[in-house]
N, C-alpha and C positions, 0 to 999 in steps of 0.2 A: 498699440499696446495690448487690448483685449483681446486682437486676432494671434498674438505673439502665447499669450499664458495659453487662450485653449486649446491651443495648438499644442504647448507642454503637457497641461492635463491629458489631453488626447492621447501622447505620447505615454505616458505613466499609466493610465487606466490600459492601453494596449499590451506596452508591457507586459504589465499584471497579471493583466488575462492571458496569456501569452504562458509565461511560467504556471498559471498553475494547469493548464491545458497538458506543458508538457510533464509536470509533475503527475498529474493524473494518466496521462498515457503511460508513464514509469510505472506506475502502483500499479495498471492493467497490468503489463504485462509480468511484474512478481507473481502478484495475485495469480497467474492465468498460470506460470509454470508449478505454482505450488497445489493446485486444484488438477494439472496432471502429472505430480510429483505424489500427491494424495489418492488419486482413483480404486490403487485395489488397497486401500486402508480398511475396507466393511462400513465406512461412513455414509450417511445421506449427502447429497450433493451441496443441500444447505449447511448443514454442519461444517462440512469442510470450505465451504466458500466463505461462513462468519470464523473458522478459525484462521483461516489464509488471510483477510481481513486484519483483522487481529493483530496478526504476526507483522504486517506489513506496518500496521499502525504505530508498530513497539519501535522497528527500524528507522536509525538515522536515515534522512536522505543522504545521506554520503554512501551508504552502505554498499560496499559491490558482491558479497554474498548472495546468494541466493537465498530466499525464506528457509527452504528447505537444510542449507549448508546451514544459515544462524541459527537456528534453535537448535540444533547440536550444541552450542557454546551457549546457550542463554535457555537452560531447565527451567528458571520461574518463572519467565514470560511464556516458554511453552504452555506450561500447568496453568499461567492466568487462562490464556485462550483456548487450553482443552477446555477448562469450565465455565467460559463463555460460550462455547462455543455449544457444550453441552456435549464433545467429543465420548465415547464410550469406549473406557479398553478392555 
């Protein structure tokens, strides 16, 4: 019986880490197109990697937009993360 649960746990903690491994590899690569969706913006490379950041934070995971395509449709999460971001226009 104990060999039987940790063996379930093991399963669930795998899982887990599992998803958010590939959730995090999703977010890389938004993040990544929106930072060379951004390059000739006149920003610092940090500014736009805490704004792309940002953006990607606001987005469902369902999302299949691009960062760059959503904040067309969604101006006050742009504006949150321009001023997070500390964006300068």
């Amino acid at each position: 019986m104990t060999i039987k649960i940790s063996g379930l746990v093991f399963l669930l903690i795998s899982a887990t880490a599992s998803n958010v491994v590939l959730a995090n590899a999703d977010d890389m690569k938004w993040v990544g197109q929106c930072l060379v969706d951004n390059k000739d913006e006149g920003q610092s490379d940090e500014v736009i990697k805490k704004y792309c950041e940002c953006m990607n934070d606001k987005m469902s995971e369902q999302e299949t937009k691009t960062i760059t395509q959503w904040e067309k449709t969604h101006p006050k999460e742009e504006k949150e993360c321009d001023d997070k971001a500390g964006w300068k226009k």
